[in-house]
LODRENBA-605863 format. One line per 5 residues: number of its first residue (from 0); their letters; for each residue x, y, z of N, C-alpha, C, O. Coordinates in steps of 0.001 Angstrom, whole numbers. Example, Ala and Ser with C-alpha at 12.3 -4.5 7.8 and 13.67 -1.06 7.14 Angstrom:
<atoms>
0 = as = 13190/-5690/7800/12300/-4500/7800/13200/-3300/7800/14236/-3319/8465  12850/-2250/7080/13670/-1060/7140/12900/30/7870/13409/1138/8039
</atoms>
This chain:
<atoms>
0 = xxxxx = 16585/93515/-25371/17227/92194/-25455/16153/91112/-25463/15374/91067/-24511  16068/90390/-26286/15019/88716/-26382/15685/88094/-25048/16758/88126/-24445  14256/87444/-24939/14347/86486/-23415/13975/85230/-24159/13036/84995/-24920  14780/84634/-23811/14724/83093/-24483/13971/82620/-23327/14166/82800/-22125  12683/81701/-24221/11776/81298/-23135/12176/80207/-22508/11747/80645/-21440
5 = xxxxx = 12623/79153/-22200/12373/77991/-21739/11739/76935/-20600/12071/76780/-19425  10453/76111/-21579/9621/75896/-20092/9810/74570/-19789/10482/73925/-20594  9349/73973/-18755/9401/73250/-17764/9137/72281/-18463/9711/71371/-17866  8557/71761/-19509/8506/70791/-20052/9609/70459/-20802/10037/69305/-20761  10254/71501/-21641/11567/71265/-22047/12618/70881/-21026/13438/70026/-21358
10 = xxxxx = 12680/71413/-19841/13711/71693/-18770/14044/70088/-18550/15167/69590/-18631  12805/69387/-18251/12556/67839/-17477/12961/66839/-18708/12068/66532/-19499  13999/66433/-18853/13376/65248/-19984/12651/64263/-19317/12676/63909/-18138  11795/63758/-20578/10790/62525/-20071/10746/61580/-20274/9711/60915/-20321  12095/61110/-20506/12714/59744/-20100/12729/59776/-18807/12401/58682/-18346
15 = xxxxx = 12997/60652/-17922/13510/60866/-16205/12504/60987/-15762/12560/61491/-14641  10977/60635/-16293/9441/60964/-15807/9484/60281/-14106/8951/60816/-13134  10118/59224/-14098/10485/58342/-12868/11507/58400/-12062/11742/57530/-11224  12247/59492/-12254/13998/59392/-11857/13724/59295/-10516/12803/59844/-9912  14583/58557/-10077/14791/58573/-8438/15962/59587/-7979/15995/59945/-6802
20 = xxxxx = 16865/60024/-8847/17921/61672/-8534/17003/62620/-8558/15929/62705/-9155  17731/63534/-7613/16660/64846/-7636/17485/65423/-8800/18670/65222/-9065  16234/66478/-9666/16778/67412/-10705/16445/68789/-10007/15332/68990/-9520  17603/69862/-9975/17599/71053/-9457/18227/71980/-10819/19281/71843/-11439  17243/72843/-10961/17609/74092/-11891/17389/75438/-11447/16296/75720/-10955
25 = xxxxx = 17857/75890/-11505/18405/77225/-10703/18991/78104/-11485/19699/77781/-12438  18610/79906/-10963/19290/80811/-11512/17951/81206/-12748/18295/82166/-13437  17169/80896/-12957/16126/80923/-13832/15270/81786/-13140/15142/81713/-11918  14393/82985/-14166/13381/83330/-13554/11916/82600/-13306/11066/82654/-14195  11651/81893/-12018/10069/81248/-12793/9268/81995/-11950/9400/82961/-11198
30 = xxxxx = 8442/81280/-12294/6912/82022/-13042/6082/81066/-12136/5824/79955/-12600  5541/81453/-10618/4876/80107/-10069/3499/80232/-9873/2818/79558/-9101  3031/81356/-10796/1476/81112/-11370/921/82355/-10291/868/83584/-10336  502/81170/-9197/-22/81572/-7821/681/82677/-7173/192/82662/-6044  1243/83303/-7196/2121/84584/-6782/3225/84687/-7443/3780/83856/-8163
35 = xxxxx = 3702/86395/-7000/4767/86814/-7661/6216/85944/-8382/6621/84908/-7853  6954/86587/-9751/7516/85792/-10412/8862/85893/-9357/9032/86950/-8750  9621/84980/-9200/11229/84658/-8448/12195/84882/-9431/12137/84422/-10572  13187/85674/-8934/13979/86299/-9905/15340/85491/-10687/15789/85364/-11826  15643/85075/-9370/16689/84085/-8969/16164/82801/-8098/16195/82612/-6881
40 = xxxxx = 15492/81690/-9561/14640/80973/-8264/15509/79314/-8673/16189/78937/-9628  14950/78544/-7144/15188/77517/-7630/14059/76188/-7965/12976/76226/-7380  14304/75215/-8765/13191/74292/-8907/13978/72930/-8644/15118/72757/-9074  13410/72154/-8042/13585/70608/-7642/12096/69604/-8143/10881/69700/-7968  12882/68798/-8730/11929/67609/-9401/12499/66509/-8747/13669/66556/-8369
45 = xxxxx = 11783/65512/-8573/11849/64092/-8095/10992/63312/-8262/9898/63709/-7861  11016/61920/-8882/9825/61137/-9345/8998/61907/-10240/7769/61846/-10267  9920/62835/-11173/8295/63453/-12383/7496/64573/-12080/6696/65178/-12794  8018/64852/-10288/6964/66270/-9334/7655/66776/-8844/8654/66202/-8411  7396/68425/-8640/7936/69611/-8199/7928/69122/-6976/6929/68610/-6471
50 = xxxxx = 9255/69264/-6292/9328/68856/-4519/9872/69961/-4212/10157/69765/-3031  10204/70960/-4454/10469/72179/-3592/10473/73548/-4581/10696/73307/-5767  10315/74542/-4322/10655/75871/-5779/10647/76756/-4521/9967/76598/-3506  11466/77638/-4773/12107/78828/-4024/13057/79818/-4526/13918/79514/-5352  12897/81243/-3948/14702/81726/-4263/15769/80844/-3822/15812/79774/-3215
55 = xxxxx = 16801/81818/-4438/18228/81051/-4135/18506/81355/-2931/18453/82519/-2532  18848/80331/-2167/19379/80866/-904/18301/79799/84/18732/79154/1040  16699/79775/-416/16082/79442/734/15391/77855/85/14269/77390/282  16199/77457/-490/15663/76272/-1384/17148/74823/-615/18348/74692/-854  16482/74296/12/17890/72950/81/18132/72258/-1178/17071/71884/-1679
60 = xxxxx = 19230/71941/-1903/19668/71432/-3010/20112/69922/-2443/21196/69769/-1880  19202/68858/-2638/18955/67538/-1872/20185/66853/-2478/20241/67085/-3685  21372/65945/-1953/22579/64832/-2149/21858/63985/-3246/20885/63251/-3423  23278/64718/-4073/23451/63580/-5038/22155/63911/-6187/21620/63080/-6920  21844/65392/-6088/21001/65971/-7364/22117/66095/-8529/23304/65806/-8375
65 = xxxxx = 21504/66595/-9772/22006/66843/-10561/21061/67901/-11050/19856/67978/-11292  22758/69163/-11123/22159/70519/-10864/22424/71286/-12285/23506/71343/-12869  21122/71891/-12725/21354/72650/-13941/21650/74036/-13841/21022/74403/-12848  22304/75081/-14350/22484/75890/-14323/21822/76990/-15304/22424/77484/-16257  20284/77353/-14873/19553/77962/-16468/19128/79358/-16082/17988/79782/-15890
70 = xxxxx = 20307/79993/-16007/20247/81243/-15192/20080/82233/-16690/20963/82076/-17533  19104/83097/-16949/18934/83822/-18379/17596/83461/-19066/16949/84087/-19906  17299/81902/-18283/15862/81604/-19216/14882/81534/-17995/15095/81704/-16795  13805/81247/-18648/12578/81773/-17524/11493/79903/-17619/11179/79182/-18566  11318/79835/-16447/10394/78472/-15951/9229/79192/-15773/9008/80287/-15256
75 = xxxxx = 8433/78255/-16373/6650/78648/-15729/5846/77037/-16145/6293/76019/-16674  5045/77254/-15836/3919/75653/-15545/3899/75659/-17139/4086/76733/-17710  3606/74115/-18121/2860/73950/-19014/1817/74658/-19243/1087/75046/-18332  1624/74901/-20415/303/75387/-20862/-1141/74410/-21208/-1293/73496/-22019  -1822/74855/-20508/-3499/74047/-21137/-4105/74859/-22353/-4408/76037/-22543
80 = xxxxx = -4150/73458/-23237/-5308/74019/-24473/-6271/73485/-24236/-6279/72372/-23711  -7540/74257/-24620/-8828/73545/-24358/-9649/73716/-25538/-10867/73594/-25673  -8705/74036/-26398/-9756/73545/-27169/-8628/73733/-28632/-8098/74823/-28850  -8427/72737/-29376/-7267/71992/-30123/-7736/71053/-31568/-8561/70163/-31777  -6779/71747/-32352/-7290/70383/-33364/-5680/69646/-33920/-5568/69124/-35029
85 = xxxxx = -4844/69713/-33187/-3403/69380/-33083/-3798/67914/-33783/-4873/67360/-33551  -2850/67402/-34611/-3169/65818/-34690/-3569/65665/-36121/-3436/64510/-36525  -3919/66324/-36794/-4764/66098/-38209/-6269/65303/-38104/-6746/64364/-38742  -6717/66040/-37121/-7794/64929/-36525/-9238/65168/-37387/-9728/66297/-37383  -9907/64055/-38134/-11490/63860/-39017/-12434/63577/-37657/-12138/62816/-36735
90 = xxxxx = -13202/64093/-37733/-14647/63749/-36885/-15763/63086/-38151/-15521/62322/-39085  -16959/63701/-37742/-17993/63289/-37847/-17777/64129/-40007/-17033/64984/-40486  -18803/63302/-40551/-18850/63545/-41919/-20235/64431/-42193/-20730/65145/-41321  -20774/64284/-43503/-21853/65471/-43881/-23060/64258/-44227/-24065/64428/-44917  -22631/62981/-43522/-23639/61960/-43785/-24853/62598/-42714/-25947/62698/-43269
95 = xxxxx = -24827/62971/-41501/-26339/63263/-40568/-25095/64563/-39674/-23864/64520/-39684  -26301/65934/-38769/-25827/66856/-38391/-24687/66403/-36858/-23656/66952/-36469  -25470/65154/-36288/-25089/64600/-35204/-23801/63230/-35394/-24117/62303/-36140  -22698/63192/-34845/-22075/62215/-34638/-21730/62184/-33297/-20649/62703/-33017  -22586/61556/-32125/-21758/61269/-30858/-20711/60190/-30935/-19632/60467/-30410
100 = xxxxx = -20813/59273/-31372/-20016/58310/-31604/-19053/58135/-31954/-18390/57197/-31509  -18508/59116/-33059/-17503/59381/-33362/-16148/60237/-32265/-16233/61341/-31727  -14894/59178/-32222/-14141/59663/-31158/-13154/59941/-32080/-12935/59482/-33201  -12376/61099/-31146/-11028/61941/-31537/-9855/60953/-31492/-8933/60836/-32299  -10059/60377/-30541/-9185/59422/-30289/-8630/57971/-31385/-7530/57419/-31406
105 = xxxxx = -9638/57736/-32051/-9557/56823/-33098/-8818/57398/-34719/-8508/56774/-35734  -8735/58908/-34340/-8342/59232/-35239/-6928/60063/-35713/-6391/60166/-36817  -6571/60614/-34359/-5523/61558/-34555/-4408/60942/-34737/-4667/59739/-34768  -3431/61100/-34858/-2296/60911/-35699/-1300/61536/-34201/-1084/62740/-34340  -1015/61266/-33575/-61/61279/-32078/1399/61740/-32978/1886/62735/-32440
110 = xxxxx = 1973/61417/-33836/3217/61550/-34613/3231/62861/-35703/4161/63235/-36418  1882/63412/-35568/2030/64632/-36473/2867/65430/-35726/3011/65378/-34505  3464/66238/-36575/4471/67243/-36392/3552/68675/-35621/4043/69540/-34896  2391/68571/-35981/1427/69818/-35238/1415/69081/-33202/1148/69716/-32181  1668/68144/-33296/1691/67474/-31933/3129/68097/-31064/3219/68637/-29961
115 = xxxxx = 4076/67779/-32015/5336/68153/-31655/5755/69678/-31694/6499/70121/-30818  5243/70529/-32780/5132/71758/-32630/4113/72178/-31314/4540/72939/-30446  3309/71850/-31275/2546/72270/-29618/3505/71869/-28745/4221/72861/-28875  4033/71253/-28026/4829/70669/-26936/5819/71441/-26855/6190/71809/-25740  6514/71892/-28078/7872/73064/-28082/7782/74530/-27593/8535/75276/-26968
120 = xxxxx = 6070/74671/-28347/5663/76077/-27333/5128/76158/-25886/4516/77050/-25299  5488/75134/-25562/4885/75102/-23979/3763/74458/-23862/3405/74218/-22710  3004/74057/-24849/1752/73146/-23993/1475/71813/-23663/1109/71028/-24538  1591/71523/-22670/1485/70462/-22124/-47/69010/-22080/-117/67788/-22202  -938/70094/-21847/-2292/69308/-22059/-3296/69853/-22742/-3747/70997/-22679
125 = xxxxx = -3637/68871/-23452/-4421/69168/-25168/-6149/69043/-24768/-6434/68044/-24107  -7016/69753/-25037/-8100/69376/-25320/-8668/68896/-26821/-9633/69630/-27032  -8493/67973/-27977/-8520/67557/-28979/-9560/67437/-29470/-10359/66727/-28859  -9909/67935/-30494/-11566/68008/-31076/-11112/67992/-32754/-10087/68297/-33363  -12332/67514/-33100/-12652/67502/-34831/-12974/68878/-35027/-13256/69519/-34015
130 = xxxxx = -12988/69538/-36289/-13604/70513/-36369/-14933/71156/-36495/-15713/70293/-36091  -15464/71972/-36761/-16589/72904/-36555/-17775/72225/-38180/-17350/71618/-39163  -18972/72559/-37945/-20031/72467/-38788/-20951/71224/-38562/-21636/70575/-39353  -20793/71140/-37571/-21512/70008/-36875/-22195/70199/-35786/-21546/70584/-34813  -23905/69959/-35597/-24640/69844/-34287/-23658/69712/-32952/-23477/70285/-31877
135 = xxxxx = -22990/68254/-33937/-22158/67586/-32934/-21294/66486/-33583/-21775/65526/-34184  -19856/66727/-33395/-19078/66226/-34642/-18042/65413/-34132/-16987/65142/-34706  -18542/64915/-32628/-17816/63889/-31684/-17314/63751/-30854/-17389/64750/-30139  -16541/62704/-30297/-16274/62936/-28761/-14794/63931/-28785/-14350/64099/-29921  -14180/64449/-27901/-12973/65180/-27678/-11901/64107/-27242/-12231/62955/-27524
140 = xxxxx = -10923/64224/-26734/-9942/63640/-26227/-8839/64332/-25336/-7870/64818/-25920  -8914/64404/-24026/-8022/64972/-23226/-6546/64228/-23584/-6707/63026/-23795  -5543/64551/-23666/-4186/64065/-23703/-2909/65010/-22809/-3089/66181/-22475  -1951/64429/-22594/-779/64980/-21917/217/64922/-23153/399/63860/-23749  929/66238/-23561/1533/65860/-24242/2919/65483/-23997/3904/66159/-24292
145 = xxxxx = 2901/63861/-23191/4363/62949/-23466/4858/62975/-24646/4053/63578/-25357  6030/62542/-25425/6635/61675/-26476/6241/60527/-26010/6270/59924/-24937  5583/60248/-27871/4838/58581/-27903/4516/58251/-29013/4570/59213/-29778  4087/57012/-29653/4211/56851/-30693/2732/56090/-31036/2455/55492/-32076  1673/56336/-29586/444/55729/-30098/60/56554/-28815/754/57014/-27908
150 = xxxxx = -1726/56586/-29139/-2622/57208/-28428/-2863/57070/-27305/-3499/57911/-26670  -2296/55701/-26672/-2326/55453/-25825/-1418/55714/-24830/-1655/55542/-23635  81/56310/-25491/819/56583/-24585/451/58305/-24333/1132/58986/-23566  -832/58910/-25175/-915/60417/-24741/-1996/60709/-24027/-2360/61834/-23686  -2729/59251/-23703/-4055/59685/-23440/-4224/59999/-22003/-3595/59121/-21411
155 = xxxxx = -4742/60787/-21164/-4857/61418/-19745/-5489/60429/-18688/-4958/60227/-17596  -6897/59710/-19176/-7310/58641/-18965/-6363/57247/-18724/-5193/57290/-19104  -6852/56094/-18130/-6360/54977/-18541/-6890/53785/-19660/-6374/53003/-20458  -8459/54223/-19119/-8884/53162/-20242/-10088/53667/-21013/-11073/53397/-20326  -10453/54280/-22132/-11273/55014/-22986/-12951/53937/-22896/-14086/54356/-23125
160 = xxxxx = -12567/52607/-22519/-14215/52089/-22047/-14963/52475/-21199/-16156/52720/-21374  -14146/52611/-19823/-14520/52782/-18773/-14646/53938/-18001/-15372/54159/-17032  -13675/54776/-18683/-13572/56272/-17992/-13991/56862/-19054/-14114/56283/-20134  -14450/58998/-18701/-14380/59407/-19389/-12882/60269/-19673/-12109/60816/-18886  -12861/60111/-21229/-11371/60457/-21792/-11310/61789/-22523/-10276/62207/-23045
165 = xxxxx = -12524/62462/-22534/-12897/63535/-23558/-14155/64137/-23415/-15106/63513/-22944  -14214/65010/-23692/-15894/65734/-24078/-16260/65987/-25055/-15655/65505/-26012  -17829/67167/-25388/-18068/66872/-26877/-17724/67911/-27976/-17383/69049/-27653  -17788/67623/-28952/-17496/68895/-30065/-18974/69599/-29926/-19640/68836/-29226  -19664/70596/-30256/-20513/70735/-30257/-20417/72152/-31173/-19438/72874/-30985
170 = xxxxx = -21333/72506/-32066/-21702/73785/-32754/-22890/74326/-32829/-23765/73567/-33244  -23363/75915/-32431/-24289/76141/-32191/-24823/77165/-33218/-24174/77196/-34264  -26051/78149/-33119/-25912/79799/-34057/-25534/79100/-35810/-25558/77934/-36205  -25375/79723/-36162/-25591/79482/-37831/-24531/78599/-38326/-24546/78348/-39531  -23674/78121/-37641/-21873/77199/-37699/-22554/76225/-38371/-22327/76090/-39574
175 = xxxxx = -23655/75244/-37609/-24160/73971/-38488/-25450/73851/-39212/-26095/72804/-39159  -25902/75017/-39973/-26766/75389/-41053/-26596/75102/-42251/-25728/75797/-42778  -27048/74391/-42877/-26660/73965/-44587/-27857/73249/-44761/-28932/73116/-44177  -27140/72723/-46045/-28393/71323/-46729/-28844/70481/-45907/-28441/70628/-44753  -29811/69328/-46174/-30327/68774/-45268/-29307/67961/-45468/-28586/68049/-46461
180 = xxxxx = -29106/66832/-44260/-29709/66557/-43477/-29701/67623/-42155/-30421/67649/-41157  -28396/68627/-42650/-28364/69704/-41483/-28950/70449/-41227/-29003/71156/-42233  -29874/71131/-40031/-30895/72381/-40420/-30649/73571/-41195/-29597/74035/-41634  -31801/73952/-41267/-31114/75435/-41922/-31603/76273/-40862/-31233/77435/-41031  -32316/76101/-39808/-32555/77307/-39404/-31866/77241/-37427/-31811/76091/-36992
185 = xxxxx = -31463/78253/-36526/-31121/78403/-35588/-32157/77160/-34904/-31758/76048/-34558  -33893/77770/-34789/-34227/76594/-34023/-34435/75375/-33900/-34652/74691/-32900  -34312/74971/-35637/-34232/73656/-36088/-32859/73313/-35412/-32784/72324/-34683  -31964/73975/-35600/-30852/73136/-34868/-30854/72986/-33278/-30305/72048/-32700  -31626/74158/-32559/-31464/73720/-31314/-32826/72520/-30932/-33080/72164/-29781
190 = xxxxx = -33621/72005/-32242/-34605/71018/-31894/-33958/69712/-31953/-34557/68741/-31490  -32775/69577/-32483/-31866/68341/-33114/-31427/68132/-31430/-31692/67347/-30520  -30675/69229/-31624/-29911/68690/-29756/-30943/68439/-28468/-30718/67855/-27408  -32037/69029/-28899/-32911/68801/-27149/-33266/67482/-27796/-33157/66811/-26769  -33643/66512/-28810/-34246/65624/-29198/-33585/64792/-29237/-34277/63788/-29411
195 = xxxxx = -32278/64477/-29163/-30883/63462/-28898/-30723/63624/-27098/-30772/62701/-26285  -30531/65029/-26827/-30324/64576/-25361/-31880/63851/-24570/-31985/62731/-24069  -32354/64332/-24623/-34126/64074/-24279/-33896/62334/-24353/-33855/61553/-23402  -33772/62050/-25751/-33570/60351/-26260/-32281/59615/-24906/-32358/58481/-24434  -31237/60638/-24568/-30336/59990/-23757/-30639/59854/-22887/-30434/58724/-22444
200 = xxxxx = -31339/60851/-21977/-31854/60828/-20627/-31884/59376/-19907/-31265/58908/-18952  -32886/58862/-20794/-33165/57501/-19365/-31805/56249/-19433/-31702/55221/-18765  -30890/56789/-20477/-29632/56052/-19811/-28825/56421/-19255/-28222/55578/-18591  -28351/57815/-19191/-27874/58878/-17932/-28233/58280/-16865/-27462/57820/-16021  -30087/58234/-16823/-29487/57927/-15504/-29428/56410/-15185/-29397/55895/-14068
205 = xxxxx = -29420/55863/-16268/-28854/54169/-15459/-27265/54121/-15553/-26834/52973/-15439  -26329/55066/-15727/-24949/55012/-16061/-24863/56067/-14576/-23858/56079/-13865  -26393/57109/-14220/-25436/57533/-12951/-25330/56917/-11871/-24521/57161/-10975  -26533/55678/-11906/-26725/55012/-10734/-25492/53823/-10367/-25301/53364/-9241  -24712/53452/-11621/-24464/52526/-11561/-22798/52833/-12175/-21832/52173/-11793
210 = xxxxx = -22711/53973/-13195/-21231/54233/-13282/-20190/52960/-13914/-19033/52789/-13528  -20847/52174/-14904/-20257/51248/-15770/-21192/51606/-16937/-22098/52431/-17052  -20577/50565/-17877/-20745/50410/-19125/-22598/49366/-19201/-22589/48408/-18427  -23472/49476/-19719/-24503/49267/-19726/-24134/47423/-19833/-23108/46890/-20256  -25536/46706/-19217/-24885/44725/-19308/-25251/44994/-20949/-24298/44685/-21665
215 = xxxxx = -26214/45410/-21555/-26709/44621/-22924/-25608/45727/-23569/-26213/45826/-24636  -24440/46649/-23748/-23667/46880/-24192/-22437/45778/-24276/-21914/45313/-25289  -22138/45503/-22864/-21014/44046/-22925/-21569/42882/-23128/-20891/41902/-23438  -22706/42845/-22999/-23248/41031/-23627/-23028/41419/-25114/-22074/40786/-25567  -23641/42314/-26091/-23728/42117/-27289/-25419/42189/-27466/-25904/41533/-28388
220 = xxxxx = -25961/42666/-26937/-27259/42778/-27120/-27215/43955/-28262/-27533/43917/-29451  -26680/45047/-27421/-26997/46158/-28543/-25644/46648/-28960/-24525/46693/-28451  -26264/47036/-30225/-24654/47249/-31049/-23616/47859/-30497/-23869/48101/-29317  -22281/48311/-30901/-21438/49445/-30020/-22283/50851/-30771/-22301/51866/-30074  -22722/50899/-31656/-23330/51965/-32278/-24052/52468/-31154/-23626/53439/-30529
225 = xxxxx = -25029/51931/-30871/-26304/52266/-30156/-25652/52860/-28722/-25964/53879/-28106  -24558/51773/-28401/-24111/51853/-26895/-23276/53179/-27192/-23935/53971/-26518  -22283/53912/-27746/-21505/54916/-28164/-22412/55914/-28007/-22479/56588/-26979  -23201/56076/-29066/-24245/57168/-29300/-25128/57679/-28055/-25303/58850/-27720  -25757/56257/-27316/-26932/57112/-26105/-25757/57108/-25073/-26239/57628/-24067
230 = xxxxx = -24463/56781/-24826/-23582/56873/-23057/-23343/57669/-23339/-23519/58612/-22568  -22634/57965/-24934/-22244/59453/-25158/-22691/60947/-24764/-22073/61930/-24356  -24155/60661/-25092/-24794/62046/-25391/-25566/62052/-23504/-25953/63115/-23020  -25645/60833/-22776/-26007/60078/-21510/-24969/61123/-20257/-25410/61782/-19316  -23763/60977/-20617/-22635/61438/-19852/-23023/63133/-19629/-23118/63736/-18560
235 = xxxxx = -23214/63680/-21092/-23291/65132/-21042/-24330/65270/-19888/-24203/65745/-18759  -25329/64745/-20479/-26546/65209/-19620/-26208/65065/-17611/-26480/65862/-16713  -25564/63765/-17571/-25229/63904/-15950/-23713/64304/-15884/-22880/63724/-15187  -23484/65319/-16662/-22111/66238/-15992/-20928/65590/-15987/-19956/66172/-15506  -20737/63759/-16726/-19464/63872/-16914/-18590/63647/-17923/-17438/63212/-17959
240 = xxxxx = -19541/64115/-18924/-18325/64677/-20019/-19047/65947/-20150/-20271/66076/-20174  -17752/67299/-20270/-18311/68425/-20794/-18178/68800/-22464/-17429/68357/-23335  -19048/69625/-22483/-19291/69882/-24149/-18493/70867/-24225/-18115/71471/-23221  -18027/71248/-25754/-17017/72651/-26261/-18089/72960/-27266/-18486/71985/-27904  -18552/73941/-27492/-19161/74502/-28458/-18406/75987/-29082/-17764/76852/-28486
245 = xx = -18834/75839/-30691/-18662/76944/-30985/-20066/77631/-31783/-20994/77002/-32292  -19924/78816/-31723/-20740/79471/-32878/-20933/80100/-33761/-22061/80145/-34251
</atoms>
């Protein structure tokens, strides 16, 4: 017999991300990761968060919930992708091997149907990247996948200046070998990346000491180019954006 899946992201609508009623669904098998699956379990949401999960029987069903009955389908946590090209998302071009500067975020398309097809199979939070053939082919973009109709209503972060919102694309081994300007050979490419991070270093560490945006970035001293490119590649080096590589 097929087990109709249904997960927790479907279960909640997210209009009710805020509800002040408790939501109780029950009779479902879930799935609570951390130990064994509950056969006959129950789940309580309130304000958008799990406030109680139990079997039946040892779960209080809080006044004035509104109680579902999803006894046949099975609950388990959202799924994490970490590594995603959901969105129809362009990175970096075949103009130079390196684009730090280039963000995921400026580009994806939040309304593609590959957005909405992920969310139906269960995944909840996206790791978003450009694709492969690049040193380095731009920044990533963490997202939650809400319903929304701009980047901003998916993004995990609050504000993409100030925080980090993403990590990097990165390709290693023969993936970004071609014509010039790209190397052709393995150590030529790993001379590209020690010679960009090396270049970032001494603003790493004025971004670790200090954990803002550089002054001659917000005066206008130096371009957003310049400022994008060394915080970018700056962050990796002090651990807070991580890189995705492939090879």
């Amino acid at each position: 017999m097929r087990v109709r899946l249904t997960l927790l992201i479907a279960l909640i609508p997210l209009a009710l991300y805020a509800q002040e009623q408790p939501l109780v669904f029950h009779g479902a098998r879930l799935y609570p990761i951390s130990r064994p699956p509950i056969e006959r379990g129950v789940l309580v949401v309130q304000h958008g968060k799990i406030v109680a999960v139990g079997p039946e029987g040892e779960v209080s069903i809080p006044d004035q919930a509104t109680v579902y009955d999803v006894t046949g389908k099975v609950i388990m946590p959202g799924l994490v992708d970490t590594h995603s090209h959901i969105g129809r998302v362009e990175g970096g071009d075949r103009s130079a091997p390196m684009h730090p500067a280039v963000r995921t975020l400026d580009a994806i398309d939040v309304r593609h149907s590959s957005v909405q097809r992920a969310r139906a199979g269960g995944i909840t939070t996206v790791n978003v990247m450009s694709g492969s053939g690049h040193l380095l082919s731009g920044q990533t973009v963490y997202l939650k996948l809400r319903k929304g109709h701009t980047i901003e209503d998916l993004l995990y972060c609050r504000d993409p200046l100030t925080e980090v919102c993403g990590g990097l694309k990165m390709a290693n081994g023969t993936n970004p070998q071609g014509d010039p300007p790209f190397p052709g050979t393995r150590a030529k490419a790993a001379a590209l990346v020690r010679q960009q991070f090396l270049k970032a270093l001494p603003t790493g560490a004025r971004l670790s000491r200090r954990r803002v945006i550089p002054k001659r970035c917000r005066s206008g001293t130096w371009t957003w180019k310049r400022c994008w490119r060394c915080s970018t590649a700056a962050a990796s080096c002090t651990s807070t954006r991580i890189g995705t590589t492939t090879s």
